[in-house]
C-alpha positions as CSV (number, residue, x, y, z in Angstrom):
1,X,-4.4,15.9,0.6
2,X,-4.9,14.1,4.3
3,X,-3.8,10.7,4.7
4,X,-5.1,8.9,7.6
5,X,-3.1,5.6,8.0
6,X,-5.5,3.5,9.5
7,X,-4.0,0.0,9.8
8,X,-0.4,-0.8,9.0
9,X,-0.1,-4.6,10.2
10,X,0.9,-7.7,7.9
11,X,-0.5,-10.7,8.0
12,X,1.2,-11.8,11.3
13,X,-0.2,-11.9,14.7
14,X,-1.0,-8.9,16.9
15,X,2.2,-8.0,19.1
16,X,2.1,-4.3,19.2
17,X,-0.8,-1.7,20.5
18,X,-0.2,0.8,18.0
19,X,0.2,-1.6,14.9
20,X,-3.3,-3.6,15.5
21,X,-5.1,-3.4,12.3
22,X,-4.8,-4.7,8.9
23,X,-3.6,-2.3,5.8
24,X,-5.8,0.9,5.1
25,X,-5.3,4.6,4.0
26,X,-7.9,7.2,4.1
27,X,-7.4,10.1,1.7
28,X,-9.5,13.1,2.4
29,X,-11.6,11.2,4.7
30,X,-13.4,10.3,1.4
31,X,-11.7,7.4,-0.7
32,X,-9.9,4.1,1.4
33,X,-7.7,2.3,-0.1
34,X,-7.6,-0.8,1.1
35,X,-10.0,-2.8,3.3
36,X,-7.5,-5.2,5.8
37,X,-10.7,-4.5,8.7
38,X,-14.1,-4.4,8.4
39,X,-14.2,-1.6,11.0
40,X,-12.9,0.7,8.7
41,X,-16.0,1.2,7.1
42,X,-17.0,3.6,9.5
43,X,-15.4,6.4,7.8
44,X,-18.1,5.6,5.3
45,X,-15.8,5.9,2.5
46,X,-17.7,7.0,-1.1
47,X,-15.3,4.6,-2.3
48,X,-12.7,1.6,-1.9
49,X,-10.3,0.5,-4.0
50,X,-8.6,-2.7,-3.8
51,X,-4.7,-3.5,-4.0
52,X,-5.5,-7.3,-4.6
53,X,-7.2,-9.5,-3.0
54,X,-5.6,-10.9,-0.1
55,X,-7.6,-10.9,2.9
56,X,-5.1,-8.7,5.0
57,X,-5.8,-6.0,2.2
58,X,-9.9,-7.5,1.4
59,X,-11.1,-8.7,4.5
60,X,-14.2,-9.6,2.9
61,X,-12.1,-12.6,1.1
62,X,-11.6,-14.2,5.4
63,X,-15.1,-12.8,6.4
64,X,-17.6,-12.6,3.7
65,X,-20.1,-8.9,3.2
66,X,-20.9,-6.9,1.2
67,X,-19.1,-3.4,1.6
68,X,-22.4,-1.5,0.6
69,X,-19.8,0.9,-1.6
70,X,-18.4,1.1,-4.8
71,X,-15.1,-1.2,-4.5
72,X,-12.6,-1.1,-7.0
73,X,-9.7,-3.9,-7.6
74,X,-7.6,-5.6,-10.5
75,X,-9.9,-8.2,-10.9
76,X,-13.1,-9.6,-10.4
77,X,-14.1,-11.5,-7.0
78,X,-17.2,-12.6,-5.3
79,X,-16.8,-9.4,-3.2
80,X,-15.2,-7.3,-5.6
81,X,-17.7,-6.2,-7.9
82,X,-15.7,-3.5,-10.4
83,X,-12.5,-4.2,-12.4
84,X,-10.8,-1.5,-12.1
85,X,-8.6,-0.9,-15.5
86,X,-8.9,3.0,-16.6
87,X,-9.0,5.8,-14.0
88,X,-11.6,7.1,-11.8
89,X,-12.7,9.9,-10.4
90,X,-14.5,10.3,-6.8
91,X,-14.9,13.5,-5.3
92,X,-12.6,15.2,-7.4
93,X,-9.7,12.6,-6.6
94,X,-8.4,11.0,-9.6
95,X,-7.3,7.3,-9.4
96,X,-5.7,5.4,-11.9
97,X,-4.6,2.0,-11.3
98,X,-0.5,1.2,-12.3
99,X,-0.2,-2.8,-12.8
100,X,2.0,-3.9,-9.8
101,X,3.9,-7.4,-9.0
102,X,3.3,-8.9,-5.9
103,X,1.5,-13.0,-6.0
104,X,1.6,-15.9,-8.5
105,X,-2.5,-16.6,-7.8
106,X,-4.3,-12.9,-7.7
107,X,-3.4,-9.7,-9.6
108,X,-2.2,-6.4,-8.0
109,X,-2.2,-2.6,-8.7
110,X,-0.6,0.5,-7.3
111,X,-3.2,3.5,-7.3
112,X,-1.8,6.8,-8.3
113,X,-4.3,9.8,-6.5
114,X,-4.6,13.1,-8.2
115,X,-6.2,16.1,-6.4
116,X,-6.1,19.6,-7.1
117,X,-2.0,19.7,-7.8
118,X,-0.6,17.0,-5.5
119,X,0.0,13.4,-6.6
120,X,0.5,10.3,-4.0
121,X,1.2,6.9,-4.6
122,X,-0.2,3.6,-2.9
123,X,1.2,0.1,-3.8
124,X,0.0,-2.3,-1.1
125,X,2.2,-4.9,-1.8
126,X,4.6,-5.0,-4.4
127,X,7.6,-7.1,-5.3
128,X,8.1,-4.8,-8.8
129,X,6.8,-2.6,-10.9
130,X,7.7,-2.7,-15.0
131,X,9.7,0.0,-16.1
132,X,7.1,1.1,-18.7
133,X,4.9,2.0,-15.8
134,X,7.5,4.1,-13.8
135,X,8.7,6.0,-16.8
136,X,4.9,7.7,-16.0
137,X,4.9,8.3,-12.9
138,X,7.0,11.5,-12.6
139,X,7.4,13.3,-9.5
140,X,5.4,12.2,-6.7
141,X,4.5,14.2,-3.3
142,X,4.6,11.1,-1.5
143,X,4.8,7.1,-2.1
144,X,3.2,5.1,0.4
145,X,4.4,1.6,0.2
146,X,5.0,-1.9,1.6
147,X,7.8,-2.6,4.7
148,X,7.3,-6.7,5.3
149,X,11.1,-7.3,5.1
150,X,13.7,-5.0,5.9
151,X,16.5,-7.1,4.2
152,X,18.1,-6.2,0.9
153,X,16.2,-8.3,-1.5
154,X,13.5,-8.7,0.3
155,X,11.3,-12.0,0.2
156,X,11.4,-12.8,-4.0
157,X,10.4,-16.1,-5.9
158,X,9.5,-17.2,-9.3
159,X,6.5,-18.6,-10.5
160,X,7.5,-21.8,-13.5
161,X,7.2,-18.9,-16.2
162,X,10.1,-16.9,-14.2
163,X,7.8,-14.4,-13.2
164,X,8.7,-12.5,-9.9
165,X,6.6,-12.6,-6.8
166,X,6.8,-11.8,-3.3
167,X,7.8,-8.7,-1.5
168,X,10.7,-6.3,-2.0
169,X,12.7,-5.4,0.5
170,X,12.6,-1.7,1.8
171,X,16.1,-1.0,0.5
172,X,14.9,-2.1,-2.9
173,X,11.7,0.3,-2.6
174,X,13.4,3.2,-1.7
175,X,16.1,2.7,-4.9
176,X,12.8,2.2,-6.9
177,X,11.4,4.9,-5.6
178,X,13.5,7.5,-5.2
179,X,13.4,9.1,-8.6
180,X,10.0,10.3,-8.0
181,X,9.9,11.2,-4.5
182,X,11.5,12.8,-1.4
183,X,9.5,11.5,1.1
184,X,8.3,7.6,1.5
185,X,5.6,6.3,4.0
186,X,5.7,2.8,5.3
187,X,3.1,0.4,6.9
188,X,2.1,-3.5,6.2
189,X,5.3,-3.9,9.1
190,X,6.3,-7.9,9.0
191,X,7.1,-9.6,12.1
192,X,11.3,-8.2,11.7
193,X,9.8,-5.0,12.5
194,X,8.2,-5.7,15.9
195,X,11.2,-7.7,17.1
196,X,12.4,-4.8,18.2
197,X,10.7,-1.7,17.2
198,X,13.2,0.8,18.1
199,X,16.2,-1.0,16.6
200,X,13.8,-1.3,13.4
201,X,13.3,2.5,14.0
202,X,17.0,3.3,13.9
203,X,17.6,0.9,10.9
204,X,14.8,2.6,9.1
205,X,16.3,6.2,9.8
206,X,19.9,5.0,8.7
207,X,18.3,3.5,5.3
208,X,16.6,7.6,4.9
209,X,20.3,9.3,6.0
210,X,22.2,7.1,3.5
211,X,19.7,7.6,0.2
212,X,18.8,11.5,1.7
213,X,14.9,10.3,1.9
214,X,12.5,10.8,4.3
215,X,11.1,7.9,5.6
216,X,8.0,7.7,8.0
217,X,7.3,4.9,9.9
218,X,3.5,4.3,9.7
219,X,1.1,3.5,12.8
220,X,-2.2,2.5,13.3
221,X,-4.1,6.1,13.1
222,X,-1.4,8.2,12.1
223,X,-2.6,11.6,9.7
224,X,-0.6,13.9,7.6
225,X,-1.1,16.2,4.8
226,X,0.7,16.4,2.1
């Protein structure tokens, strides 16, 4: 599989040239996952599925159109037309949607992709994910996920039900990930990150030495194949 990283921004102002655009990931040059920029739709995706619908991952929820493609999500919004609940298959990639945790007010999903052997993961952002739902995820060729807060703990609150939301921080990721995966790709970067890019470089490369992971530090752009 080719995964073209094409935005890897949170929702925070523009400070850096290679980190300009909203979340997006390209697999194959065929599905996106994710729509943080209208400009994306260039690619001309045959598809687009939806992490939720926040309008750094959905710019279509901040500037209102019609994506003219099939566009997938974990519910229904004016925008969103399919509710994505069972797998789908476009192009021969398989995606099934894994319920995530991430906000009190919309829903979330991670999207497991499936193509001829290899297996990636997508979370967009994610405070949790239940343990029923990781006992199924076995082993992974890659898990591309959220890096908004490099702080133990991350950014986590509960809604009057105790329900977690927010966003995990990368040390919790990589424990939660690590089971099912050698190598971890980051993006969504929150404003720590550009701080000081090459201290969050070295802090990000310390976090891989001491759990023996590799982790990549996404950029606006970026390909690899896995």
């Amino acid at each position: 599989m080719r995964l073209d990283i094409l935005g890897t921004r949170g929702e925070i102002p523009v400070s850096a040239p290679r980190h300009r655009y909203h979340s997006g990931v390209l697999i194959d040059g065929k599905v996106l996952f994710d729509l943080g920029e209208r400009t994306f739709l260039r690619f001309k995706p045959l598809a687009i599925f939806i992490t939720h619908l926040h309008p750094d991952h959905a710019t279509f929820m901040r500037d209102p159109f019609e994506p003219r493609v099939p566009a997938y999500a974990p519910e229904r919004g004016q925008y969103a037309f399919l509710r994505v609940a069972e797998p789908v298959t476009v192009n021969g990639h398989h995606v099934r949607p894994i319920p995530t945790h991430h906000s009190a007010k919309v829903r979330s999903c991670a999207y497991l992709i499936e193509h001829r052997g290899k297996r990636v993961l997508y979370t967009g952002d994610i405070v949790w994910m239940d343990t029923t739902y990781r006992k199924k995820l076995g082993r992974l060729d890659c898990v591309i996920t959220e890096a908004s807060y490099m702080r133990e703990g991350g950014l986590v609150r509960k809604d009057k039900k105790g329900r977690l939301y927010g966003h995990a921080g990368i040390p919790n990721l990589v424990r939660l990930f690590k089971p099912h995966t050698k190598r971890i790709i980051l993006t969504h970067f929150g404003s720590w990150f550009f701080k000081d890019i090459e201290k969050a470089r070295t802090q990000i490369a310390s976090l891989g030495r001491k759990y023996d992971i590799e982790l990549i530090v996404a950029s606006d752009g970026m390909s690899c194949v896995v």
